[in-house]
Every structure is written in C-alpha cells, then in structure tokens.
C-alpha positions in Angstrom: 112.9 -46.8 -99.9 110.8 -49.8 -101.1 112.4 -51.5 -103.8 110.6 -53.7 -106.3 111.7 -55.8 -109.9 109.9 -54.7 -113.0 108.6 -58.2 -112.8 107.2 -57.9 -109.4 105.6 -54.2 -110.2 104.0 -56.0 -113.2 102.4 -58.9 -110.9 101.1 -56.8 -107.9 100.5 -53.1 -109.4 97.7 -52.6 -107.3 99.7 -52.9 -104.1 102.8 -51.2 -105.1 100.5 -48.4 -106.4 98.6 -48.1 -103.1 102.2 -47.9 -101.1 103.5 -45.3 -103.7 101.2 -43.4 -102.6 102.9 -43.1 -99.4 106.4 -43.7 -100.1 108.8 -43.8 -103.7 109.6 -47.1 -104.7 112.7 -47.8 -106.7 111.7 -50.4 -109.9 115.4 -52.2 -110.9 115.6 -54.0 -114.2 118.6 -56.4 -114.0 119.4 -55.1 -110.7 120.2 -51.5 -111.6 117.5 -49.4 -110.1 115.9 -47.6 -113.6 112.8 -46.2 -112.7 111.0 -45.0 -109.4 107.2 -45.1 -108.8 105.3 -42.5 -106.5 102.4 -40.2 -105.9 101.6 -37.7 -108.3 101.7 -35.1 -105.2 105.0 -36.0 -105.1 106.5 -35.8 -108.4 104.7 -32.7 -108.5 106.4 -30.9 -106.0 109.6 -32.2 -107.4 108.9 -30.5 -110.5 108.2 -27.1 -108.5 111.4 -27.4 -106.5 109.6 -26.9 -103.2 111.4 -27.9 -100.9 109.1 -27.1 -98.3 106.3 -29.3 -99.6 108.7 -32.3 -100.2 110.0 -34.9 -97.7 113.1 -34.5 -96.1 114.5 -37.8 -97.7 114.1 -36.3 -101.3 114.3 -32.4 -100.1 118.2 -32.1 -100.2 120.9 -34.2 -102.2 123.2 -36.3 -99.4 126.8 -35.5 -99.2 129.3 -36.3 -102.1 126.3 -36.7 -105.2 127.5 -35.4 -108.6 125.8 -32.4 -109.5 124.4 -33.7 -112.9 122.1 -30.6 -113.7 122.5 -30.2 -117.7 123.5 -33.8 -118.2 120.7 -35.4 -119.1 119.6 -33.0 -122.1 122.8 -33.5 -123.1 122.5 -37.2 -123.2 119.4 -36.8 -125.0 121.2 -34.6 -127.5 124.1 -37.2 -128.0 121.2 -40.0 -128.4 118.9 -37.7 -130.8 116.8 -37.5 -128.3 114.6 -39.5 -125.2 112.6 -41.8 -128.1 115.7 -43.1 -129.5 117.3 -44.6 -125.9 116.1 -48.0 -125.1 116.3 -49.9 -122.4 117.5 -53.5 -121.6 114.0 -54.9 -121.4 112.2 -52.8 -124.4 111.1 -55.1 -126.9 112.6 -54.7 -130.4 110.8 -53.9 -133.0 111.2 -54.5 -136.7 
C-alpha cells in the first residue's frame, strides 16, 4: 500500500487522488499512519461488508490482528465523543 505524509497529500492531491482511485493509500502524521485515502467504491463496500466485492488485501484480517470490534465507540464514549479527539496536527483553537 502507497504510503504518503499529510504534507505530501496536501502538495500533490491531485495525484494521490487519481492513484486512490486504484489502490488505498496510508497518510501518516508524525510517522504513525492516521488516516487512509481511497475510492469511494471502496469504502463503500467496506461499509457493506462484502467481501466479495472487496479486494483480497482488505477482504480478510491477517493472522494475529486484535479483534477491536466495540472499541472504538467505546473510545468515543470515554472521549465524549469523535468531536472532542484531536489530533497531533489539529490546530488549536481559542
């Protein structure tokens, strides 16, 4: 999988949007991989769970991944929910 700073996504949007058409790419913010760009197709069948319509590559968890099904409502919970969590390079506001 392509991967790509927020920095560099920012510069060249056009071109990583044209090749997320085709493949995910993985957008890191300090090095930590945060956020992942692709086709709407894509995300779309995600969402359904088809497994048939996805690709192989993001069809089937690999071997020895967590199960974290529940955990991130429950993060959101914790955190009072998904507007309150910031991340490293959100601006702060006063």
């Amino acid at each position: 999988m392509t991967q790509a700073t927020s920095a560099e996504i920012q510069k060249h949007f056009g071109t990583y949007k044209r090749e997320a058409l085709n493949a995910p790419i993985e957008i890191t913010v300090h090095g930590k991989t945060t956020l992942v760009l692709m086709s709407y197709d894509r995300y779309q069948s995600l969402l359904e769970g088809s497994a048939e319509e996805a690709p192989a590559d993001v069809a089937s968890e690999p071997e020895g991944v967590p199960d974290f099904d529940g955990e991130l409502e429950e993060l959101e919970r914790i955190a009072g929910g998904a507007g309150d969590v910031l991340f490293a390079d959100d601006p702060i506001e006063d």
